[in-house]
C-alpha positions as CSV (number, residue, x, y, z in Angstrom):
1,X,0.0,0.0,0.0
2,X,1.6,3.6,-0.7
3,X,2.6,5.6,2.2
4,X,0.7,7.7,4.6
5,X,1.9,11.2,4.9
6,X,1.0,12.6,8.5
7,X,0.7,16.1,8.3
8,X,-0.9,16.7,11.7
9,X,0.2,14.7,14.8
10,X,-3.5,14.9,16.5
11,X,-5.5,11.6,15.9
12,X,-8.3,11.7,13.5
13,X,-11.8,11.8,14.1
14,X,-12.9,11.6,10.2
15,X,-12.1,9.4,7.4
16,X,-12.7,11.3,4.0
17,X,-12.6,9.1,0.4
18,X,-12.5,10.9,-2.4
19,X,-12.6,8.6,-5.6
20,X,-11.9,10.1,-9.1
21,X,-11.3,8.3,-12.4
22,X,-8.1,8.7,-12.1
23,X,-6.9,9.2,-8.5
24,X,-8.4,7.6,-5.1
25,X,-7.1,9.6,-2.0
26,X,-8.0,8.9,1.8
27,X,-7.7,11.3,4.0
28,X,-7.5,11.8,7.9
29,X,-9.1,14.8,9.5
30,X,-11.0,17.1,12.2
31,X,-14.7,18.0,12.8
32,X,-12.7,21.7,11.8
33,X,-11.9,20.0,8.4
34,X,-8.3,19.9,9.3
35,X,-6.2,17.5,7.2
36,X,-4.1,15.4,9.4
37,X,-2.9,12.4,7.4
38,X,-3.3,11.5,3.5
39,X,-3.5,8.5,1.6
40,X,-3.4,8.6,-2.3
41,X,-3.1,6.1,-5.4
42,X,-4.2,5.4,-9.1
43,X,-8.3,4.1,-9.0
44,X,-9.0,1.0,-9.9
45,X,-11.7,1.9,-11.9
46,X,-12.3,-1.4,-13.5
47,X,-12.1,-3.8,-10.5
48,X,-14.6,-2.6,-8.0
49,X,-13.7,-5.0,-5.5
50,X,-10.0,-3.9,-5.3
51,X,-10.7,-0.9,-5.4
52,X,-13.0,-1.3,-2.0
53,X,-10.1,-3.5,-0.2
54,X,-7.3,-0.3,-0.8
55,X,-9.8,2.3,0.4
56,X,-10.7,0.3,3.4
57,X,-6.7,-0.7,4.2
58,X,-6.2,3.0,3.7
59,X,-8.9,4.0,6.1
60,X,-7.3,1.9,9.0
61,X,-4.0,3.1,8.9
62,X,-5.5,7.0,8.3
63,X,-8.1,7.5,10.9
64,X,-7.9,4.2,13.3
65,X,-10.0,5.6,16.1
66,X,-12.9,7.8,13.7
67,X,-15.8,8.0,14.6
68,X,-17.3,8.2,11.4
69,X,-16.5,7.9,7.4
70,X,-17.4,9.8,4.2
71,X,-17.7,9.2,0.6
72,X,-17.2,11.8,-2.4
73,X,-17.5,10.2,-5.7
74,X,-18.4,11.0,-9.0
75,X,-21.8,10.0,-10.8
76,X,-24.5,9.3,-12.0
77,X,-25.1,7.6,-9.0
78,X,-28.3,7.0,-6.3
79,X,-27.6,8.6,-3.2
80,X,-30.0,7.4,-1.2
81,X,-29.2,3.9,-1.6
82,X,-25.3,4.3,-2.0
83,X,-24.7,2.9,-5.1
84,X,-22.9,4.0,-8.1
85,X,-25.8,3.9,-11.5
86,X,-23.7,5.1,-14.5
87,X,-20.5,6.6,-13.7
88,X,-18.4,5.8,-17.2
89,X,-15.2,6.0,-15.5
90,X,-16.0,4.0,-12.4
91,X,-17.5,1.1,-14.9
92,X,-15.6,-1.2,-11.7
93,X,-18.4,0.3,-9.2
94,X,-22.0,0.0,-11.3
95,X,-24.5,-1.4,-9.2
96,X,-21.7,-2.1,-6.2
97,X,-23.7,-1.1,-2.6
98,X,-20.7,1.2,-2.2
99,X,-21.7,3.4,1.0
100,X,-23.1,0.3,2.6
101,X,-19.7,-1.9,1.9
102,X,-17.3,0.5,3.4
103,X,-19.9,1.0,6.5
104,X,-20.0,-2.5,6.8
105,X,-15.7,-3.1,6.1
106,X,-15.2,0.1,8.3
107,X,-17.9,-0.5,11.0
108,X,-18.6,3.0,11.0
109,X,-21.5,5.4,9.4
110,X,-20.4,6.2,6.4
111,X,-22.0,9.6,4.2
112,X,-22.2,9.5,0.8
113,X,-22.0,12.6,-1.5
114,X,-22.1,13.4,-5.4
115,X,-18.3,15.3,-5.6
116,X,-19.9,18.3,-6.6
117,X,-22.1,18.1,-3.3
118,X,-19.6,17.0,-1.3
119,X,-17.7,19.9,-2.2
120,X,-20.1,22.5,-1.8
121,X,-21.1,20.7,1.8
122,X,-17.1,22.0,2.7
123,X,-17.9,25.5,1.4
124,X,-20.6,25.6,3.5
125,X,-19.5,24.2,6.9
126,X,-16.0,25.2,6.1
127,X,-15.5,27.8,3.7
128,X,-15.4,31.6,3.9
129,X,-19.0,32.4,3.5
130,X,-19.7,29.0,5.6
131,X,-23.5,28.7,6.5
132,X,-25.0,30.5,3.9
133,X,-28.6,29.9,3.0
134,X,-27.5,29.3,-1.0
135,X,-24.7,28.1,-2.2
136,X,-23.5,26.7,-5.3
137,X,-20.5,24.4,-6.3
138,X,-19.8,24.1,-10.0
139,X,-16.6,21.6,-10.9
140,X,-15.1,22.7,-14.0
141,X,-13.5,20.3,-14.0
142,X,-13.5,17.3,-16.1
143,X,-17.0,17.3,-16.3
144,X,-19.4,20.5,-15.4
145,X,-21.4,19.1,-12.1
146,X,-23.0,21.8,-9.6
147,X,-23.5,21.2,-6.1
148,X,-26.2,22.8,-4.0
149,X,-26.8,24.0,-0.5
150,X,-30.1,25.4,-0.1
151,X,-31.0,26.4,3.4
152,X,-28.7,24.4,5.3
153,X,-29.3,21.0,3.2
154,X,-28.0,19.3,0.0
155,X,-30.1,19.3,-2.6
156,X,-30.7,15.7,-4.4
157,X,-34.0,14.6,-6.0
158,X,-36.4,12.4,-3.6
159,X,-34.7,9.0,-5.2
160,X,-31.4,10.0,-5.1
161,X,-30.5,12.0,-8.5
162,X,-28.1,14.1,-8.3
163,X,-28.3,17.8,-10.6
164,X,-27.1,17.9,-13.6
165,X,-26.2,21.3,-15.2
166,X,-23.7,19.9,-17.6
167,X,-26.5,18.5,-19.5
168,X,-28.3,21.6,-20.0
169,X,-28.6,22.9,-23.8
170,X,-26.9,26.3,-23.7
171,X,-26.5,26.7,-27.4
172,X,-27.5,25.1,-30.4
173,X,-24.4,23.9,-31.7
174,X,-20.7,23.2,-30.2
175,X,-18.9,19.7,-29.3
176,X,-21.5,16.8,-28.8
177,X,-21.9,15.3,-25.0
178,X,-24.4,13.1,-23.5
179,X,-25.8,13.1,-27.5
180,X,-26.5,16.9,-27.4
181,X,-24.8,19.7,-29.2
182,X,-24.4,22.7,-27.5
183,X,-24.6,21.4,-23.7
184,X,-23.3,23.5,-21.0
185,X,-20.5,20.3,-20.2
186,X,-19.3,20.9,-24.0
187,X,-18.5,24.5,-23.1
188,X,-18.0,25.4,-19.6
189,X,-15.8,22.0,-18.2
190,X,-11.9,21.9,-18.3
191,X,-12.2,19.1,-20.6
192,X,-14.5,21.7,-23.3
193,X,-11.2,23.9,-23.6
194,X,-10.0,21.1,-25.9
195,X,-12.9,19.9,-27.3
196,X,-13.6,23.4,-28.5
197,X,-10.2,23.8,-30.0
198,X,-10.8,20.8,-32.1
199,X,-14.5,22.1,-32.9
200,X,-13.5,25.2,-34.5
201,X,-10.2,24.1,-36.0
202,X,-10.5,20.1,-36.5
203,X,-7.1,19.7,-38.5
204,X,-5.3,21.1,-34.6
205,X,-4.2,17.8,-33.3
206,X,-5.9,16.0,-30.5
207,X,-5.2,18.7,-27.0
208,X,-5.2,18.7,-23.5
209,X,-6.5,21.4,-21.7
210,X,-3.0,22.7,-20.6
211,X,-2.2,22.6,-24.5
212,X,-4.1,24.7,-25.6
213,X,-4.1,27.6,-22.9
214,X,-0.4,27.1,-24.4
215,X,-1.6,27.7,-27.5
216,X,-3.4,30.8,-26.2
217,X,-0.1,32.0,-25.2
218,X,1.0,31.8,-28.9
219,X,-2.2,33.4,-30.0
220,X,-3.9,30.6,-31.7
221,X,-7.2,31.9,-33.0
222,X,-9.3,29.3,-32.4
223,X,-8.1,28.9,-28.3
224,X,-8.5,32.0,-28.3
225,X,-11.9,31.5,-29.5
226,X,-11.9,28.4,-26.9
227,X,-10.7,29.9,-23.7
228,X,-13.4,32.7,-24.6
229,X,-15.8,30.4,-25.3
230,X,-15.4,28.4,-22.4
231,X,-15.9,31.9,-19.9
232,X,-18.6,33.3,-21.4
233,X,-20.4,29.7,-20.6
234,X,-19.2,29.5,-17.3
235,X,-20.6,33.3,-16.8
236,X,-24.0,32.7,-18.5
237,X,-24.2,29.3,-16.0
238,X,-23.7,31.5,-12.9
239,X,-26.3,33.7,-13.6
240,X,-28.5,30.9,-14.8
241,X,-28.1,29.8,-10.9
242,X,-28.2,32.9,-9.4
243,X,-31.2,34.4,-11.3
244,X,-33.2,30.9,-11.2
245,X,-32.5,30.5,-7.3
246,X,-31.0,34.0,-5.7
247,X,-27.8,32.5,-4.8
248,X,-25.7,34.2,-1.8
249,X,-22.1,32.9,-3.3
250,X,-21.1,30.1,-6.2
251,X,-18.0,29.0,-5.9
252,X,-15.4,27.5,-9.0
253,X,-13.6,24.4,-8.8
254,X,-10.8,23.1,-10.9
255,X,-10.5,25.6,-13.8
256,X,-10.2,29.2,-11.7
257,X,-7.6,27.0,-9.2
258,X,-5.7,26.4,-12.9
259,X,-6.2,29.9,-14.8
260,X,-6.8,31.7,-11.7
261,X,-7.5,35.5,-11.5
262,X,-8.0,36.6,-15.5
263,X,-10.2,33.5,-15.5
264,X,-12.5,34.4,-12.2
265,X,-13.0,38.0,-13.6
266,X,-14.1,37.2,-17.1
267,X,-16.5,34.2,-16.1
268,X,-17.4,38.1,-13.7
269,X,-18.3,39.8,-16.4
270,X,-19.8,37.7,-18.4
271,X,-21.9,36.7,-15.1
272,X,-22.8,41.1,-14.6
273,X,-23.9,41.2,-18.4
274,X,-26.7,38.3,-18.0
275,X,-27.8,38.5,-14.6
276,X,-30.5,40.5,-13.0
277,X,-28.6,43.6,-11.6
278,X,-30.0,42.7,-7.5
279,X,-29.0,39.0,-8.4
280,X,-25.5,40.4,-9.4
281,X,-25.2,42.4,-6.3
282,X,-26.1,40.0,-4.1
283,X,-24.1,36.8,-5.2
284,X,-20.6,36.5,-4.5
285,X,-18.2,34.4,-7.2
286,X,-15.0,33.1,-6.1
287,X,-12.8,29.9,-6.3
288,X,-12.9,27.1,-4.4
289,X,-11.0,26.9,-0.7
290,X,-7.5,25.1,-0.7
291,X,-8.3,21.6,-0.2
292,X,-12.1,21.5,-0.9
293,X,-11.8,18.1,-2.7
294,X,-9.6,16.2,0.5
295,X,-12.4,18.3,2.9
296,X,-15.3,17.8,0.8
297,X,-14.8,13.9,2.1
298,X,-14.7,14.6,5.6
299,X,-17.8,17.2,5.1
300,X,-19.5,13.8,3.7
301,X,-18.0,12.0,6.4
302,X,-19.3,14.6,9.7
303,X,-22.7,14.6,7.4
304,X,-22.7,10.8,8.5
305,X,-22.5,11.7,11.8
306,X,-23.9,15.4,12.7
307,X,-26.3,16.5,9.7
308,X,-26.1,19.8,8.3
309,X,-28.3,22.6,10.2
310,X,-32.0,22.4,9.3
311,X,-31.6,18.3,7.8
312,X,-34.4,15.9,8.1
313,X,-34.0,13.0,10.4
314,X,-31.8,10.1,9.5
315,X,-33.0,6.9,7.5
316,X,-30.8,4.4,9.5
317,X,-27.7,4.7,7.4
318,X,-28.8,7.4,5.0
319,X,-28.5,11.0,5.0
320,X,-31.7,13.1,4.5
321,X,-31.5,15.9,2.3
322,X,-33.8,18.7,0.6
């Protein structure tokens, strides 16, 4: 098993699992959301069962004494019943009881989140505008998910769905995802930066997103057109949110941690040009807190344990939500 990196001598309290595609990482922490140890190694995407053995080994040696675990993972999945539906780079997890495995392997509760909930769960209890009544966590990452914090709870459908802004049409044409031209996941994810490079010039050879804010740098028309592209999106989705649900603060994950700054304030003034002017001024934009992926476990973890404020009852092992 790869090392443990202890990065806080006090014992841990939470056990946070984040599983990505990619990149599984276990973390240690405090009901503060303080980090104290760190787990992290390649997913087994395709072997679910292996991929439940590592987490759980990883769990013991990073939090022996918690009192409680948590779970962010990407989707489609069912949150109410723990299990992972549809998730195309987790193909190793479909139809796996997943929250109910590791509660049962752990012998703790265990909180499942979406990562895009999980995340904005941390903003909330954590983050610098913690406690909010609305608050909004969009990825930008490799997909375009949006968390939600409404009044104190997470907002999932009655059987579990999760929201899914990435499949909403924004234009009419652009790179096809989930079958659909023009979806706000083909424009306003990390992964559209590419895919919109190849759209408007498809002779470029295949790109990563790095590539071509390299090839902004050489001032490549069509990343140009891309990178522009890809913020006006990003703006017009914020004020979709705001306007639709008179947000107090929607924070940006992996794409304004990456560009940073010039990034943040042109998704700002895209954002001031289509939202209502009192929906402007009352919703705050920002980028994610340090950490909000490792935290956004242990928020799903403490959910396990000590709802959010104003949460419905618990369902034996599930979390209640809006």
């Amino acid at each position: 098993m790869p090392e443990v990196h202890i990065l806080d001598e006090r014992p841990a309290t939470l056990v946070g699992i984040n599983i990505g595609g990619t990149n599984t990482t276990v973390v240690g922490g405090l009901d503060d959301g303080t980090i104290v140890s760190r787990w992290s190694a390649p997913t087994a995407a395709d072997d679910g069962d292996l991929l439940i053995e590592s987490v759980v080994a990883a769990a013991h040696a990073v939090g022996p004494n918690a009192k409680c675990a948590g779970v962010a993972v990407g989707g489609p999945l069912n949150v109410r019943d723990g299990v992972i539906t549809e998730a195309v780079h987790l193909p190793g997890l479909h139809g796996i009881p997943l929250r109910d495995r590791l509660s049962d392997a752990l012998d703790l509760p265990v909180g499942l989140h979406h990562d895009a909930a999980a995340c904005a769960l941390a903003e909330w209890r954590w983050g610098p505008n913690a406690g909010v009544d609305g608050l909004a966590y969009l990825t930008c990452g490799t997909g375009f998910g949006t968390g939600l914090m409404i009044n104190g709870r997470v907002r999932y459908a009655p059987d579990g769905r999760t929201p899914e802004i990435g499949h909403v049409r924004y234009r009419d044409d652009g790179p096809p995802i989930f079958g659909k031209p023009g979806c706000y996941e083909g424009y306003a994810s990390a992964n559209a930066l590419a895919l919109l490079l190849l759209y408007r010039d498809p002779d470029f050879p295949a790109a990563t997103p790095a590539q071509v804010v390299n090839e902004v740098r050489e001032r490549n028309p069509a990343a140009v057109w891309a990178l522009r592209s890809n913020e006006r999106a990003v703006g017009n989705a914020c004020a979709m949110l705001a306007d639709l649900l008179v947000l107090d603060v929607i924070v940006l994950g992996t794409l304004a941690t990456y560009l940073g700054p010039p990034w943040i304030e042109a998704v700002k003034r895209v954002f001031r040009e289509e939202a209502l002017e009192v929906n402007a001024d009352a919703c705050l934009i920002r980028s994610a807190m340090p950490d909000v992926q490792d935290r956004s476990a242990l928020a799903a973890a403490l959910d396990a344990h000590e709802p959010a404020s104003g949460a419905r009852p618990h369902e034996g092992r599930r979390r209640s939500w809006l």
